[in-house]
C-alpha positions in Angstrom: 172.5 -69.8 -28.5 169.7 -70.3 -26.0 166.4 -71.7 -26.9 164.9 -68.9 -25.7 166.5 -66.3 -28.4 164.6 -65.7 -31.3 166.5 -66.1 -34.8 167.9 -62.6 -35.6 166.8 -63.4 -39.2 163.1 -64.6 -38.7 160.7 -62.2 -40.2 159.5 -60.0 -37.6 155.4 -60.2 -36.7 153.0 -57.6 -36.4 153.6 -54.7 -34.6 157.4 -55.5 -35.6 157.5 -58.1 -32.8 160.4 -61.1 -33.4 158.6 -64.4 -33.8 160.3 -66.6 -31.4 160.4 -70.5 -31.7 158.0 -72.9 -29.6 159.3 -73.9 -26.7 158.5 -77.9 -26.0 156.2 -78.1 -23.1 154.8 -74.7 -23.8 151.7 -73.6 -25.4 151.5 -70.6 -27.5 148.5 -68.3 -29.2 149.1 -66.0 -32.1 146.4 -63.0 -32.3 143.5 -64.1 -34.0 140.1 -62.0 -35.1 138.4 -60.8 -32.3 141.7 -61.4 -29.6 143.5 -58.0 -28.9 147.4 -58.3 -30.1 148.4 -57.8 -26.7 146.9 -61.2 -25.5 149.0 -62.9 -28.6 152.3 -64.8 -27.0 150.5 -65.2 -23.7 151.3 -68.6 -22.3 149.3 -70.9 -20.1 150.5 -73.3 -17.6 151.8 -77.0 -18.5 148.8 -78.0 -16.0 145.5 -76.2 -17.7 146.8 -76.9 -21.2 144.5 -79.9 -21.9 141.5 -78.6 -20.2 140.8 -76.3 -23.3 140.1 -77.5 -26.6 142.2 -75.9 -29.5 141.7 -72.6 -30.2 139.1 -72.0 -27.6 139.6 -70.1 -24.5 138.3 -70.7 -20.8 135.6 -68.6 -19.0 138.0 -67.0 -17.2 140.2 -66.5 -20.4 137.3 -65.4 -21.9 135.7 -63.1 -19.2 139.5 -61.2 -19.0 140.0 -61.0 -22.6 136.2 -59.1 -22.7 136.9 -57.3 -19.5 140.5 -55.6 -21.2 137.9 -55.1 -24.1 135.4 -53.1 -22.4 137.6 -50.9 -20.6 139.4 -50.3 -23.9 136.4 -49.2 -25.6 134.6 -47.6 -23.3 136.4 -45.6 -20.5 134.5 -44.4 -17.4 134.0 -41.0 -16.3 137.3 -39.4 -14.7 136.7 -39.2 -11.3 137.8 -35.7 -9.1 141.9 -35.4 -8.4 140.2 -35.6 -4.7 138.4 -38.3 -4.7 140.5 -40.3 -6.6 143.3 -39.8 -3.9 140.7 -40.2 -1.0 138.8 -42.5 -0.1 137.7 -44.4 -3.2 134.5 -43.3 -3.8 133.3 -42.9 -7.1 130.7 -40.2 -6.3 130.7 -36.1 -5.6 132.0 -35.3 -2.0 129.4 -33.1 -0.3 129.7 -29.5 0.1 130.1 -28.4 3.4 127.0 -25.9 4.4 128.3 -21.9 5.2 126.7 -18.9 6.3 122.6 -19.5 7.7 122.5 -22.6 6.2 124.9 -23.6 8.9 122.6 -22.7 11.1 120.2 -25.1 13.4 116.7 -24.2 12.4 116.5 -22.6 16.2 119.0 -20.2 15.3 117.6 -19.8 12.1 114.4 -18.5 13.4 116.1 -16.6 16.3 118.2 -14.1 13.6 114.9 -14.3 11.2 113.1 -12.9 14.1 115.8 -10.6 15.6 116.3 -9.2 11.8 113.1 -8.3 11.9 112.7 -6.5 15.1 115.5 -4.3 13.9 113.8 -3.3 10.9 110.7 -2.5 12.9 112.3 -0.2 15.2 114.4 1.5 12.6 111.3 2.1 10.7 109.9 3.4 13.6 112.4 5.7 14.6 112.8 7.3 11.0 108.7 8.0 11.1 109.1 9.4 14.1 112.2 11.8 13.2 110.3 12.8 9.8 107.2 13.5 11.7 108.8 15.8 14.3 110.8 17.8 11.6 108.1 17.9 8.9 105.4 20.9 9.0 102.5 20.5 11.2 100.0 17.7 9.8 97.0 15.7 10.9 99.3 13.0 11.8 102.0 14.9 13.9 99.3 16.5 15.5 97.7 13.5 16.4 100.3 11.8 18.1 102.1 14.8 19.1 102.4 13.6 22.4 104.2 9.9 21.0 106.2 11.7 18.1 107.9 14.0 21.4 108.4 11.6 23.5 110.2 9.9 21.0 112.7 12.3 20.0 113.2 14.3 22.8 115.6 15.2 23.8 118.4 12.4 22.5 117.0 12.2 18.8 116.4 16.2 18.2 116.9 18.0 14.9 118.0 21.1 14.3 118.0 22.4 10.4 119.2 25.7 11.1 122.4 25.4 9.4 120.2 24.6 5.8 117.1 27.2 6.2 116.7 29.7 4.3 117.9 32.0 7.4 121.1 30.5 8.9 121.9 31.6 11.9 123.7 34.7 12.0 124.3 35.2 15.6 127.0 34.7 18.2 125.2 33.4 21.3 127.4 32.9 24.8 125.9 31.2 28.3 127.1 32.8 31.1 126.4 31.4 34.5 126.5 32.5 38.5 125.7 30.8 41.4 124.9 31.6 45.2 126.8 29.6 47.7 125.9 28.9 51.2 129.2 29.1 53.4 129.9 27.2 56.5 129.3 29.9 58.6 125.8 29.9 57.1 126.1 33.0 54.4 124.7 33.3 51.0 127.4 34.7 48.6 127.0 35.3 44.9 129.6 34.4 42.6 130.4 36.4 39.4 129.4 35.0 35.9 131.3 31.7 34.1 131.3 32.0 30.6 130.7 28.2 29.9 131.0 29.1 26.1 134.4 30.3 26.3 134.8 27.1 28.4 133.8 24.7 25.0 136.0 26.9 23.0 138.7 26.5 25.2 138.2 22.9 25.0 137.9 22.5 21.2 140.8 24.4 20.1 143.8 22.7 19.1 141.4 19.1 19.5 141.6 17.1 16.5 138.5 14.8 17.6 136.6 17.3 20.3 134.1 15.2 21.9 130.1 15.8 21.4 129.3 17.3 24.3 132.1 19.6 23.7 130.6 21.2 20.6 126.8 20.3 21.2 125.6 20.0 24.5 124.9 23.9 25.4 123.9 25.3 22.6 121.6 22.6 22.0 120.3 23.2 25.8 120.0 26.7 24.9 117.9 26.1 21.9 115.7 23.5 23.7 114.9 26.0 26.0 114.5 28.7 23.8 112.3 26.7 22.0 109.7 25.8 24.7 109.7 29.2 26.4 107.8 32.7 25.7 109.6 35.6 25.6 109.0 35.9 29.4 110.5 32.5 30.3 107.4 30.8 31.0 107.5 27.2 30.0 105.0 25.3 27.4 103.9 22.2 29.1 106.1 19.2 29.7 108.6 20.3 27.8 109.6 23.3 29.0 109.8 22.3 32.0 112.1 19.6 31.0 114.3 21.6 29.2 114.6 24.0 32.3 116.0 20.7 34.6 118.3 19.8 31.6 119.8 23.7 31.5 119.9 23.6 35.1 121.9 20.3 35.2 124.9 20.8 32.7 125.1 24.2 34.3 125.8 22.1 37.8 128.3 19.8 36.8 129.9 22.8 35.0 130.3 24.6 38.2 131.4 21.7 39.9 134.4 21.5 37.4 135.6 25.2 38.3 135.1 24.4 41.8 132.9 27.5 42.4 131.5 26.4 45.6 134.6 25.3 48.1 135.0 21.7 49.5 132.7 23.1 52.8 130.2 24.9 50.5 126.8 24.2 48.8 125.4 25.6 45.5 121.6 26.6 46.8 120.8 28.8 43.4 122.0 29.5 40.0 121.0 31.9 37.0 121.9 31.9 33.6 122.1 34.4 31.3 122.3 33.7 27.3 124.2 36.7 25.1 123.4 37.3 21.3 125.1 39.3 19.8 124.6 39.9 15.7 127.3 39.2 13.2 128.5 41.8 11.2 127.7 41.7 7.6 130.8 41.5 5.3 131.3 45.2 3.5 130.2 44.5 0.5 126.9 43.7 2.0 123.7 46.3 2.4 122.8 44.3 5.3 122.3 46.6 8.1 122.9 44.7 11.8 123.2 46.2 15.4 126.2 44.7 16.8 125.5 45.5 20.7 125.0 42.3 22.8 121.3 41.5 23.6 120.8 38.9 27.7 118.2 37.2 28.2 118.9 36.4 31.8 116.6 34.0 33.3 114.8 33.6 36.7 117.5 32.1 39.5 116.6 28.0 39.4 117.3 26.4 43.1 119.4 23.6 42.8 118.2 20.1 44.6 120.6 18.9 47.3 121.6 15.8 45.2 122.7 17.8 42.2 124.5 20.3 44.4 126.7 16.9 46.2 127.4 16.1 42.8 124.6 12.9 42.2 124.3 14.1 38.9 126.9 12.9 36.5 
């Protein structure tokens, strides 16, 4: 049997540990009051045993024995799965700055101050659109001039379709033109229906275009608007509403090719058809049903529209 085996019948220790026999030359500690078990059987080299009295540790003993002691009793705060696997720091990693607080205080300033020029204008734009569609008041009337300039004629509203009166009419624009030839002769073409030319367009379109569905009739009701019943325009506006006409009546012409590649367009006149809906039958609603022109004075047509510098 080695000297190292315990005796299989020796009472067993605490913890049911085997007691084992001193071994010569070797110095041994049982677990006293005060020493954690696990520091009983510990053995200390043959060359430190006489620098400690009996029964007393070292500092160093010592300072271990309280150090296992304290983290025993005491355990720290569990650090994050991520630090704990980085780089060994024992505080929070910071979190990384997103959105405008990414930002350099220039920029910062730059989309402050751009946010607030768009609210500005937007503000703006929606006074203006509730001015030129409410009924006359001291303020529209005021800044009549501002509130028109403004909204003419890209931002316009028309609140036809939710009056009391919708319209109930069927209105076509219908135009001719006069052509000088290259021999120096005026001739007059017969009449484009630039309506039927829209419908044309938007039947059988899934996505017609704008201009398509808007463009002359909302021409036609800007002129209507501005003119008396004898085509004379109101101020600035009707005259701009006559060049606008004038213009998508042009480039509609051009399309059909009504002058030929050696010809100019010198005049044109419109003429704008209503005609009345008839009232379902089990209306009382009585409505004539025979067309009603307007046909309007011939408008002469400025050489760069007529070479096309309009677009």
């Amino acid at each position: 049997m080695d000297a190292y085996d315990g005796d299989p019948g020796a009472p067993a220790g605490p913890g049911g540990r085997t007691k084992s026999p001193p071994v010569p030359g070797q110095r041994h500690e049982t677990a006293g009051p005060g020493k954690p078990e696990g520091t009983a059987g510990r053995s200390r080299p043959e060359g430190t045993a006489g620098q400690e009295g009996p029964g007393t540790a070292g500092p160093e003993r010592q300072h271990g024995i309280a150090g296992a002691e304290a983290t025993d009793a005491e355990p720290g705060p569990e650090m994050p799965s991520g630090a704990a696997a980085g780089s060994g720091c024992t505080g929070r990693q910071p979190v990384p700055a997103t959105g405008l607080a990414a930002l350099s205080p220039r920029c910062r300033a730059v989309a402050a101050v751009a946010a607030v020029a768009v609210a500005v204008v937007a503000c703006v734009h929606l006074g203006m659109v509730f001015l030129s569609v409410a009924p006359a008041n001291t303020v529209s009337k005021r800044h009549a001039d501002a509130v028109d300039a403004w909204v003419y004629p890209e931002f316009e509203q028309n609140w036809k379709l939710f009056a009391p009166n919708p319209l109930q009419q069927n209105i076509t624009v219908q135009v001719r033109a006069q052509v000088r030839t290259e021999a120096g002769d005026t001739l007059t073409t017969g009449w484009y229906d630039l309506s039927a030319q829209d419908g044309r367009d938007i039947s059988g379109n899934l996505l017609p275009s704008h201009t398509q569905q808007n463009e002359l009739r909302r021409a036609v009701d800007f002129y209507a608007g501005t003119h008396d019943a004898g085509n004379r325009p109101a101020g600035l506006r009707g005259e701009l509403s006559e060049e606008y006409l004038r213009r998508i009546a042009v480039l509609r012409l051009e399309r059909v090719h009504a002058a030929a590649p050696r010809e100019d367009l010198t005049r044109i006149q419109i003429r704008i058809r209503s005609t009345e809906v008839k009232p379902p039958p089990w209306s009382e609603e009585k409505a004539s049903t025979a067309p009603v022109d307007r046909l309007l004075p011939w408008w002469t047509v400025p050489a760069g529209e007529a070479g096309g510098g309009v677009r």
